[in-house]
C-alpha positions, -999 to 999 in steps of 0.1 A, spaced: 358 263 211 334 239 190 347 218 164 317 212 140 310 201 102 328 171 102 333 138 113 357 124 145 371 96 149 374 99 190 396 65 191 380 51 214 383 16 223 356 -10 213 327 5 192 327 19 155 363 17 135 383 47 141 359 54 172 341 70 145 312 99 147 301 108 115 285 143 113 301 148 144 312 181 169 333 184 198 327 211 221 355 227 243 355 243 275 392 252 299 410 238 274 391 199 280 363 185 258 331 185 278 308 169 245 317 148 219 289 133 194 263 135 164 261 174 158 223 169 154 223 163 192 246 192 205 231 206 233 219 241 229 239 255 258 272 244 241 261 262 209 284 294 213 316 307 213 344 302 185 338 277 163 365 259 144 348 247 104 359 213 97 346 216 65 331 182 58 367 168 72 379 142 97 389 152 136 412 132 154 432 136 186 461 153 183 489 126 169 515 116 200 550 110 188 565 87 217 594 76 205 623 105 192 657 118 192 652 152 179 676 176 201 710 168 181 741 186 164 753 179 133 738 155 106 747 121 95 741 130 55 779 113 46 771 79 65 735 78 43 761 79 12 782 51 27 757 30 35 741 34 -5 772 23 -16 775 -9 9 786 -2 43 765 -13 71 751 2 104 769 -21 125 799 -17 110 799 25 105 798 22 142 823 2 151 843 23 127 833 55 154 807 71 128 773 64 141 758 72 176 795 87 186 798 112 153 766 130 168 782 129 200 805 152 189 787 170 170 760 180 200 789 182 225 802 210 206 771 229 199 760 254 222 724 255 239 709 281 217 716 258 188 701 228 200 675 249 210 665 268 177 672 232 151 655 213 177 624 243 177 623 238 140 625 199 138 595 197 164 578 225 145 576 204 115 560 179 137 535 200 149 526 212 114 518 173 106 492 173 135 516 163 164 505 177 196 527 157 220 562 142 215 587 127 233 625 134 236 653 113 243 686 127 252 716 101 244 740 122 221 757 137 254 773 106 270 788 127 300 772 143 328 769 178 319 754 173 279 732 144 287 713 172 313 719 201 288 700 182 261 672 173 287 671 213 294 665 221 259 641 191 252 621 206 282 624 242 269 610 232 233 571 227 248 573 265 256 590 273 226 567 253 203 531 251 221 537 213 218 535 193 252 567 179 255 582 146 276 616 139 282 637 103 284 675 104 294 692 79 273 726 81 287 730 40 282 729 49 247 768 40 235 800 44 249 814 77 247 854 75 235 870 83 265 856 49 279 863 28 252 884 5 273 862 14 309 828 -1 303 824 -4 339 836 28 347 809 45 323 779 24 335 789 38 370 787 73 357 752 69 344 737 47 373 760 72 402 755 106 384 739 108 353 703 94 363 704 108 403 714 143 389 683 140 360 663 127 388 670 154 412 667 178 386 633 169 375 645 167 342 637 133 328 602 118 329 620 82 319 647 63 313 657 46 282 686 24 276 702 6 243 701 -32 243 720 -44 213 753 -58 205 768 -28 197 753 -7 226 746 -28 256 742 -58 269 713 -70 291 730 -74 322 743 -38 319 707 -29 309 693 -45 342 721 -18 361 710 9 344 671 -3 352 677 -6 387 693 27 392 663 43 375 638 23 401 658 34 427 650 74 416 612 60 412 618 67 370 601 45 349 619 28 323 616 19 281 639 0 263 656 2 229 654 -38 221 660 -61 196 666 -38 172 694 -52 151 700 -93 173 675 -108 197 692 -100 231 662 -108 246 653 -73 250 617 -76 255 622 -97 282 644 -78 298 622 -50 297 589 -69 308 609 -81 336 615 -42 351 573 -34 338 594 -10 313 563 10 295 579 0 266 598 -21 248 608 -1 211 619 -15 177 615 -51 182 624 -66 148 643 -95 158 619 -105 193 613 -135 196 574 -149 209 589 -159 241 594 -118 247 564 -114 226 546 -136 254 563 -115 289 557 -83 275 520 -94 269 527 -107 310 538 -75 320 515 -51 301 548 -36 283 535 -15 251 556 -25 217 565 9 200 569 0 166 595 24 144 589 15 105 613 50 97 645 28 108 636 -2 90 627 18 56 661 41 61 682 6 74 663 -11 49 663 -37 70 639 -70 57 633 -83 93 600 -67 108 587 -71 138 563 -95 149 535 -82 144 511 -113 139 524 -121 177 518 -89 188 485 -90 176 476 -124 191 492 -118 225 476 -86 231 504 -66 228 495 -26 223 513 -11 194 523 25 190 536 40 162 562 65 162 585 82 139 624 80 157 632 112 142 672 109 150 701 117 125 716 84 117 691 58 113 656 78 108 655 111 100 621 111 97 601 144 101 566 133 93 544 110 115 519 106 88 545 89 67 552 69 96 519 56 93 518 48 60 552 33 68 537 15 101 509 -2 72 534 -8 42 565 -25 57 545 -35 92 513 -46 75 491 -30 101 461 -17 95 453 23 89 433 17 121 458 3 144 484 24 129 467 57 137 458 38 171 491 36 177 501 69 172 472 83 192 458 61 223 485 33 223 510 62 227 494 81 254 498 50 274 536 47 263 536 79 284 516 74 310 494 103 299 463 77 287 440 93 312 446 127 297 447 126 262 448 101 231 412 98 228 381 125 220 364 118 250 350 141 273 370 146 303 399 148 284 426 175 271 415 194 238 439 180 217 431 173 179 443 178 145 419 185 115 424 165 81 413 174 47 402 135 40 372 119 35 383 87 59 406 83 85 419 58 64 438 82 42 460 94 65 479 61 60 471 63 22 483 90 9 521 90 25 526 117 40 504 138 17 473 143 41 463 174 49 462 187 81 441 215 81 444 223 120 465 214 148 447 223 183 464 218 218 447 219 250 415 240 230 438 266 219 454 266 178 486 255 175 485 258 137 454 265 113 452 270 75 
Protein backbone atom coordinates (compact mmCIF):
# COMPACT_ATOMS: atom_id res chain seq x y z
CA UNK A 1 0.00 0.00 0.00
CA UNK A 2 1.04 3.83 -0.47
CA UNK A 3 -0.66 6.41 1.26
CA UNK A 4 -0.10 9.58 -0.90
CA UNK A 5 -1.70 13.21 -1.49
CA UNK A 6 -1.76 14.36 1.80
CA UNK A 7 -0.02 15.40 4.69
CA UNK A 8 1.10 13.03 8.02
CA UNK A 9 1.52 13.91 11.05
CA UNK A 10 3.93 10.75 12.09
CA UNK A 11 3.92 11.86 15.98
CA UNK A 12 7.05 11.63 16.39
CA UNK A 13 8.77 13.02 19.21
CA UNK A 14 10.92 16.25 19.03
CA UNK A 15 10.75 17.94 15.48
CA UNK A 16 7.81 19.68 13.63
CA UNK A 17 4.26 19.93 15.78
CA UNK A 18 2.20 16.96 15.10
CA UNK A 19 5.50 15.21 13.71
CA UNK A 20 4.19 16.85 10.80
CA UNK A 21 5.11 16.02 6.86
CA UNK A 22 3.30 18.21 4.71
CA UNK A 23 2.83 16.86 1.15
CA UNK A 24 3.70 13.74 2.57
CA UNK A 25 3.36 9.58 1.59
CA UNK A 26 3.83 6.53 3.50
CA UNK A 27 4.60 3.51 1.81
CA UNK A 28 3.65 0.00 3.11
CA UNK A 29 5.20 -3.26 2.77
CA UNK A 30 4.00 -6.85 5.15
CA UNK A 31 1.73 -4.95 6.78
CA UNK A 32 4.86 -2.26 8.37
CA UNK A 33 5.82 1.12 6.91
CA UNK A 34 9.15 0.93 5.29
CA UNK A 35 9.04 5.02 4.00
CA UNK A 36 7.56 7.80 5.45
CA UNK A 37 8.35 11.50 4.09
CA UNK A 38 7.94 14.47 1.43
CA UNK A 39 6.18 12.61 -1.54
CA UNK A 40 8.50 14.60 -3.86
CA UNK A 41 11.30 12.35 -2.53
CA UNK A 42 9.52 8.79 -2.64
CA UNK A 43 11.83 6.49 -4.01
CA UNK A 44 10.96 5.08 -7.34
CA UNK A 45 11.04 1.44 -6.29
CA UNK A 46 8.18 2.10 -3.73
CA UNK A 47 6.09 3.75 -6.44
CA UNK A 48 3.65 0.68 -7.08
CA UNK A 49 1.03 -1.29 -5.84
CA UNK A 50 -2.38 0.00 -4.28
CA UNK A 51 -2.52 3.29 -3.49
CA UNK A 52 -4.78 4.71 -0.88
CA UNK A 53 -5.75 8.95 -2.12
CA UNK A 54 -5.67 11.09 0.82
CA UNK A 55 -7.07 13.67 -1.10
CA UNK A 56 -5.22 16.69 0.16
CA UNK A 57 -6.09 15.23 3.88
CA UNK A 58 -4.20 14.52 7.15
CA UNK A 59 -2.63 10.78 8.02
CA UNK A 60 -2.13 9.89 11.47
CA UNK A 61 -1.47 6.64 13.25
CA UNK A 62 -4.29 4.78 13.95
CA UNK A 63 -5.91 6.39 17.38
CA UNK A 64 -5.16 3.86 20.57
CA UNK A 65 -7.96 3.76 23.02
CA UNK A 66 -6.11 2.48 26.36
CA UNK A 67 -8.29 2.93 28.79
CA UNK A 68 -12.15 1.05 28.37
CA UNK A 69 -14.87 -0.98 29.77
CA UNK A 70 -16.75 -1.84 26.75
CA UNK A 71 -17.76 -5.71 27.24
CA UNK A 72 -20.98 -5.14 29.57
CA UNK A 73 -24.84 -6.09 29.98
CA UNK A 74 -27.35 -3.89 30.54
CA UNK A 75 -27.24 0.03 30.56
CA UNK A 76 -27.17 2.53 33.25
CA UNK A 77 -29.74 5.02 31.29
CA UNK A 78 -32.16 5.32 34.74
CA UNK A 79 -29.05 6.32 37.09
CA UNK A 80 -28.11 9.20 34.23
CA UNK A 81 -31.88 10.42 35.10
CA UNK A 82 -31.18 10.29 38.91
CA UNK A 83 -28.15 11.86 38.89
CA UNK A 84 -30.03 15.02 36.54
CA UNK A 85 -32.24 15.32 39.14
CA UNK A 86 -29.56 15.38 42.24
CA UNK A 87 -28.29 12.16 43.26
CA UNK A 88 -24.62 11.58 43.29
CA UNK A 89 -22.16 8.82 42.08
CA UNK A 90 -21.08 8.05 45.49
CA UNK A 91 -24.12 7.76 46.80
CA UNK A 92 -26.14 5.59 43.72
CA UNK A 93 -23.51 3.17 44.75
CA UNK A 94 -23.76 2.84 48.04
CA UNK A 95 -27.40 2.54 47.34
CA UNK A 96 -26.25 -0.92 45.16
CA UNK A 97 -26.88 0.94 41.60
CA UNK A 98 -23.56 1.66 40.12
CA UNK A 99 -20.64 -0.74 39.42
CA UNK A 100 -22.93 -3.70 41.04
CA UNK A 101 -26.32 -2.94 38.76
CA UNK A 102 -23.96 -3.88 35.71
CA UNK A 103 -22.83 -6.75 37.60
CA UNK A 104 -25.91 -8.19 37.24
CA UNK A 105 -26.75 -7.21 34.34
CA UNK A 106 -23.46 -9.00 32.55
CA UNK A 107 -23.66 -11.94 34.98
CA UNK A 108 -26.87 -12.72 33.46
CA UNK A 109 -26.06 -12.25 29.85
CA UNK A 110 -24.88 -14.95 27.97
CA UNK A 111 -21.41 -14.93 25.87
CA UNK A 112 -22.94 -14.32 22.49
CA UNK A 113 -24.45 -11.18 23.82
CA UNK A 114 -21.47 -9.71 25.20
CA UNK A 115 -19.95 -10.66 22.26
CA UNK A 116 -22.24 -9.15 19.48
CA UNK A 117 -22.97 -5.40 21.86
CA UNK A 118 -19.47 -5.48 22.62
CA UNK A 119 -18.64 -6.15 18.42
CA UNK A 120 -20.86 -3.15 17.84
CA UNK A 121 -19.59 -0.77 20.63
CA UNK A 122 -15.82 -1.44 19.39
CA UNK A 123 -17.08 -1.12 15.88
CA UNK A 124 -18.05 2.38 16.45
CA UNK A 125 -14.67 2.85 17.69
CA UNK A 126 -13.06 1.66 14.79
CA UNK A 127 -15.26 3.80 12.49
CA UNK A 128 -13.75 6.99 14.49
CA UNK A 129 -10.13 5.85 13.46
CA UNK A 130 -9.40 3.49 16.50
CA UNK A 131 -7.13 0.81 15.49
CA UNK A 132 -6.17 -0.53 18.97
CA UNK A 133 -8.23 -0.52 22.30
CA UNK A 134 -8.05 -1.82 25.40
CA UNK A 135 -10.55 -3.88 27.57
CA UNK A 136 -11.07 -4.15 31.10
CA UNK A 137 -13.16 -6.86 32.57
CA UNK A 138 -14.60 -5.76 36.25
CA UNK A 139 -18.47 -6.29 35.78
CA UNK A 140 -17.95 -10.11 36.68
CA UNK A 141 -16.72 -10.03 40.32
CA UNK A 142 -16.60 -13.96 40.60
CA UNK A 143 -14.30 -16.28 39.04
CA UNK A 144 -16.08 -17.70 36.17
CA UNK A 145 -17.55 -14.02 34.56
CA UNK A 146 -14.46 -12.06 35.31
CA UNK A 147 -12.67 -14.80 32.73
CA UNK A 148 -15.84 -15.00 30.47
CA UNK A 149 -15.66 -11.26 29.88
CA UNK A 150 -11.71 -11.56 29.24
CA UNK A 151 -12.79 -14.38 26.55
CA UNK A 152 -14.96 -12.17 24.73
CA UNK A 153 -12.77 -8.99 25.08
CA UNK A 154 -10.14 -11.29 23.40
CA UNK A 155 -12.54 -12.62 20.82
CA UNK A 156 -13.64 -8.98 19.67
CA UNK A 157 -9.91 -8.32 17.74
CA UNK A 158 -10.97 -11.20 15.40
CA UNK A 159 -14.37 -10.20 15.29
CA UNK A 160 -13.62 -6.47 14.58
CA UNK A 161 -10.07 -6.30 12.73
CA UNK A 162 -9.13 -4.04 15.73
CA UNK A 163 -6.02 -5.23 17.75
CA UNK A 164 -7.34 -5.73 21.03
CA UNK A 165 -5.60 -5.81 24.81
CA UNK A 166 -7.11 -7.11 27.79
CA UNK A 167 -6.92 -5.88 31.77
CA UNK A 168 -8.77 -7.99 34.45
CA UNK A 169 -10.23 -5.68 36.81
CA UNK A 170 -11.66 -8.05 39.32
CA UNK A 171 -10.59 -5.40 42.33
CA UNK A 172 -13.20 -3.41 40.81
CA UNK A 173 -16.12 -3.43 43.75
CA UNK A 174 -17.41 -5.84 45.94
CA UNK A 175 -19.77 -8.19 44.57
CA UNK A 176 -23.08 -8.61 47.04
CA UNK A 177 -22.44 -11.82 48.32
CA UNK A 178 -19.30 -10.29 50.10
CA UNK A 179 -20.68 -7.38 51.34
CA UNK A 180 -19.76 -8.25 54.86
CA UNK A 181 -16.31 -10.57 53.66
CA UNK A 182 -13.95 -7.95 52.26
CA UNK A 183 -11.21 -10.25 53.11
CA UNK A 184 -12.68 -13.22 51.86
CA UNK A 185 -13.23 -11.48 48.27
CA UNK A 186 -9.63 -9.92 48.01
CA UNK A 187 -8.52 -13.63 48.56
CA UNK A 188 -10.62 -14.72 45.66
CA UNK A 189 -9.05 -12.30 43.27
CA UNK A 190 -5.38 -12.54 44.51
CA UNK A 191 -5.87 -16.95 44.98
CA UNK A 192 -8.06 -17.50 41.90
CA UNK A 193 -9.21 -14.81 39.89
CA UNK A 194 -5.67 -13.39 38.66
CA UNK A 195 -3.63 -17.08 38.71
CA UNK A 196 -6.55 -18.61 36.65
CA UNK A 197 -6.37 -15.24 34.05
CA UNK A 198 -2.73 -15.65 34.26
CA UNK A 199 -2.62 -19.28 33.44
CA UNK A 200 -5.07 -18.75 30.92
CA UNK A 201 -3.31 -16.18 29.05
CA UNK A 202 -6.13 -14.14 29.22
CA UNK A 203 -5.22 -10.78 30.67
CA UNK A 204 -2.33 -8.64 29.36
CA UNK A 205 -2.76 -6.54 32.89
CA UNK A 206 -4.17 -5.90 35.89
CA UNK A 207 -6.16 -3.04 36.96
CA UNK A 208 -7.53 -2.36 40.34
CA UNK A 209 -10.04 0.49 41.92
CA UNK A 210 -8.48 2.79 44.49
CA UNK A 211 -11.19 4.92 45.85
CA UNK A 212 -13.35 5.16 48.80
CA UNK A 213 -15.97 3.35 47.59
CA UNK A 214 -13.93 0.56 45.79
CA UNK A 215 -10.69 0.01 47.57
CA UNK A 216 -8.44 1.02 49.69
CA UNK A 217 -4.65 1.22 49.05
CA UNK A 218 -3.50 -1.35 51.28
CA UNK A 219 -6.03 -3.82 49.57
CA UNK A 220 -4.67 -2.33 46.29
CA UNK A 221 -0.95 -3.24 47.25
CA UNK A 222 -2.56 -7.13 47.70
CA UNK A 223 -4.09 -7.20 44.64
CA UNK A 224 -0.56 -5.65 43.05
CA UNK A 225 1.47 -8.12 44.54
CA UNK A 226 -0.54 -11.07 43.43
CA UNK A 227 -0.30 -9.75 39.87
CA UNK A 228 3.74 -9.46 40.22
CA UNK A 229 3.82 -12.72 41.45
CA UNK A 230 2.03 -14.00 37.79
CA UNK A 231 4.79 -11.45 36.14
CA UNK A 232 1.35 -9.13 35.02
CA UNK A 233 1.92 -5.72 34.88
CA UNK A 234 -0.34 -3.47 36.72
CA UNK A 235 -2.51 0.14 36.11
CA UNK A 236 -4.47 1.75 38.56
CA UNK A 237 -7.84 3.42 38.77
CA UNK A 238 -6.71 6.47 41.20
CA UNK A 239 -7.83 9.38 42.59
CA UNK A 240 -10.63 9.50 40.86
CA UNK A 241 -13.35 10.79 43.18
CA UNK A 242 -10.62 11.48 46.97
CA UNK A 243 -6.90 11.54 46.94
CA UNK A 244 -6.07 8.09 48.33
CA UNK A 245 -2.82 8.55 47.19
CA UNK A 246 -3.40 6.49 44.28
CA UNK A 247 -0.58 7.68 42.18
CA UNK A 248 1.70 6.80 44.70
CA UNK A 249 0.54 3.73 45.19
CA UNK A 250 0.85 2.85 41.73
CA UNK A 251 4.47 4.45 41.11
CA UNK A 252 5.45 2.41 43.96
CA UNK A 253 4.51 -1.14 42.00
CA UNK A 254 6.07 0.81 38.33
CA UNK A 255 2.16 0.43 37.47
CA UNK A 256 2.12 1.64 33.55
CA UNK A 257 -0.41 3.71 34.61
CA UNK A 258 -1.93 5.55 36.91
CA UNK A 259 -5.85 6.66 35.27
CA UNK A 260 -8.28 9.48 36.14
CA UNK A 261 -6.24 11.48 38.56
CA UNK A 262 -8.50 14.37 39.38
CA UNK A 263 -7.91 14.67 42.92
CA UNK A 264 -3.65 13.72 42.88
CA UNK A 265 -1.87 15.52 44.66
CA UNK A 266 2.00 16.91 43.32
CA UNK A 267 3.55 14.60 45.80
CA UNK A 268 2.01 11.56 43.41
CA UNK A 269 2.33 13.93 40.61
CA UNK A 270 6.24 13.96 41.63
CA UNK A 271 6.62 9.54 42.12
CA UNK A 272 4.88 8.83 39.12
CA UNK A 273 7.30 11.27 37.31
CA UNK A 274 10.05 8.86 39.60
CA UNK A 275 8.77 5.84 38.45
CA UNK A 276 8.04 6.58 34.78
CA UNK A 277 4.17 5.77 35.47
CA UNK A 278 2.08 7.29 32.31
CA UNK A 279 -1.17 9.53 33.58
CA UNK A 280 -4.20 8.41 31.42
CA UNK A 281 -6.34 11.21 31.48
CA UNK A 282 -10.34 10.38 31.08
CA UNK A 283 -12.26 13.89 30.34
CA UNK A 284 -15.64 11.51 29.31
CA UNK A 285 -16.15 10.88 33.28
CA UNK A 286 -15.60 14.30 34.27
CA UNK A 287 -18.03 15.82 31.50
CA UNK A 288 -20.76 12.86 32.26
CA UNK A 289 -19.93 13.22 36.45
CA UNK A 290 -19.68 16.78 35.80
CA UNK A 291 -17.25 16.86 38.08
CA UNK A 292 -15.29 20.62 38.44
CA UNK A 293 -12.05 19.04 39.84
CA UNK A 294 -9.49 18.18 36.89
CA UNK A 295 -6.55 16.73 36.98
CA UNK A 296 -3.37 18.30 37.32
CA UNK A 297 -2.41 18.93 34.38
CA UNK A 298 0.07 21.99 34.82
CA UNK A 299 2.05 19.28 37.24
CA UNK A 300 1.86 16.78 34.84
CA UNK A 301 3.26 18.90 32.39
CA UNK A 302 6.12 20.23 34.55
CA UNK A 303 7.13 16.87 35.99
CA UNK A 304 7.36 15.13 32.86
CA UNK A 305 4.55 13.09 33.22
CA UNK A 306 3.17 11.45 29.77
CA UNK A 307 -0.42 11.90 29.16
CA UNK A 308 -2.73 9.68 27.27
CA UNK A 309 -6.02 10.36 26.38
CA UNK A 310 -8.69 7.87 26.33
CA UNK A 311 -12.30 7.59 26.16
CA UNK A 312 -13.57 5.05 29.34
CA UNK A 313 -16.34 3.89 27.27
CA UNK A 314 -18.26 2.04 30.38
CA UNK A 315 -22.08 2.28 31.19
CA UNK A 316 -22.26 4.25 34.34
CA UNK A 317 -19.94 7.07 34.40
CA UNK A 318 -18.77 7.50 30.44
CA UNK A 319 -20.51 6.15 27.91
CA UNK A 320 -18.54 7.57 25.52
CA UNK A 321 -18.30 6.03 22.01
CA UNK A 322 -16.19 8.56 20.23
CA UNK A 323 -12.41 9.19 20.84
CA UNK A 324 -12.34 12.26 18.87
CA UNK A 325 -14.79 13.82 21.22
CA UNK A 326 -12.52 12.65 23.85
CA UNK A 327 -10.16 14.89 22.46
CA UNK A 328 -11.92 17.71 22.16
CA UNK A 329 -12.97 16.86 25.66
CA UNK A 330 -9.12 16.13 26.73
CA UNK A 331 -8.54 20.19 25.36
CA UNK A 332 -11.87 21.82 26.73
CA UNK A 333 -12.24 20.57 30.33
CA UNK A 334 -8.24 19.49 30.56
CA UNK A 335 -6.87 22.46 28.72
CA UNK A 336 -4.43 20.46 26.80
CA UNK A 337 -3.39 21.24 23.70
CA UNK A 338 -4.83 19.59 20.20
CA UNK A 339 -1.16 18.36 20.06
CA UNK A 340 -0.74 16.65 23.29
CA UNK A 341 -4.19 15.52 23.26
CA UNK A 342 -3.87 13.63 19.95
CA UNK A 343 -0.36 12.67 21.48
CA UNK A 344 -1.96 11.15 23.99
CA UNK A 345 -4.25 9.15 22.19
CA UNK A 346 -1.58 7.98 19.81
CA UNK A 347 2.22 7.56 21.13
CA UNK A 348 1.58 8.23 24.92
CA UNK A 349 -0.92 5.28 24.74
CA UNK A 350 1.16 2.81 22.91
CA UNK A 351 3.40 3.15 25.87
CA UNK A 352 0.36 2.65 28.38
CA UNK A 353 0.43 -0.73 26.58
CA UNK A 354 3.68 -1.57 26.29
CA UNK A 355 3.24 -1.64 22.47
CA UNK A 356 5.46 1.85 21.94
CA UNK A 357 7.94 -0.01 19.88
CA UNK A 358 5.25 -1.23 17.50
CA UNK A 359 2.89 1.30 16.79
CA UNK A 360 1.81 4.95 17.89
CA UNK A 361 4.07 6.67 15.63
CA UNK A 362 4.50 6.76 11.46
CA UNK A 363 7.78 5.69 11.54
CA UNK A 364 9.32 3.16 9.52
CA UNK A 365 9.78 0.04 11.23
CA UNK A 366 6.64 0.18 12.58
CA UNK A 367 2.99 -1.54 12.19
CA UNK A 368 0.78 0.10 9.37
CA UNK A 369 -1.60 1.57 11.38
CA UNK A 370 -3.33 4.96 10.45
CA UNK A 371 -6.58 6.64 10.09
CA UNK A 372 -7.26 9.28 7.26
CA UNK A 373 -9.05 12.69 8.13
CA UNK A 374 -10.94 15.01 5.90
CA UNK A 375 -9.15 18.27 7.80
CA UNK A 376 -6.92 20.61 6.75
CA UNK A 377 -4.82 20.48 10.37
CA UNK A 378 -4.42 17.95 12.77
CA UNK A 379 -5.63 20.48 14.87
CA UNK A 380 -9.21 19.94 13.96
CA UNK A 381 -9.60 16.75 15.11
CA UNK A 382 -9.92 18.37 18.60
CA UNK A 383 -11.95 21.26 17.08
CA UNK A 384 -14.69 20.17 15.66
CA UNK A 385 -15.98 17.63 18.57
CA UNK A 386 -16.40 14.73 17.45
CA UNK A 387 -17.33 15.94 13.93
CA UNK A 388 -13.91 15.10 12.02
CA UNK A 389 -14.06 13.01 9.35
CA UNK A 390 -12.34 10.01 9.13
CA UNK A 391 -12.11 9.11 5.80
CA UNK A 392 -10.04 5.71 6.34
CA UNK A 393 -9.14 3.47 9.12
CA UNK A 394 -6.10 1.09 8.11
CA UNK A 395 -4.65 -1.67 10.42
CA UNK A 396 -1.48 -3.41 9.96
CA UNK A 397 -1.54 -2.06 5.89
CA UNK A 398 -4.79 -3.69 5.41
CA UNK A 399 -8.50 -1.34 5.44
CA UNK A 400 -10.40 -1.69 8.30
CA UNK A 401 -12.86 0.92 7.09
CA UNK A 402 -12.73 3.34 3.93
CA UNK A 403 -15.34 5.83 2.48
Amino acid sequence: MLVRNGHVATMAAGGEAYGAVRDGAVAVRDGRIVWVGPEADLPRELDDGPVLDARGGWVTPGLIDCHTHLVFGGDRAGEFERRLQGATYEEIARAGGGIVSTVRATRSAGDEELLERGRARLELLAWRGVTTAEIKSGYGLDVDTELRMLRVARALGPATGVRVQTTLLGAHALPPEFAEDRNGYLGVVCEEMIPAAAAAGLADAVDAFCEEIAFTPAECDRVFDAASAHELPVRLHADQLTDQGGAALAARHGARSADHLEHTSEEGVRAMAAAGTVAVLLPGAAHFLRDPTVPPVDALRSHGVPMAVATDLNPGSSPLLDPVLALSLACLLFRLTPEEALGGMTRVAARVLGLEDEIGTLEVGKRADMAVWDVAHPAELAYWMGGAPCRSVIRDGTALSAR
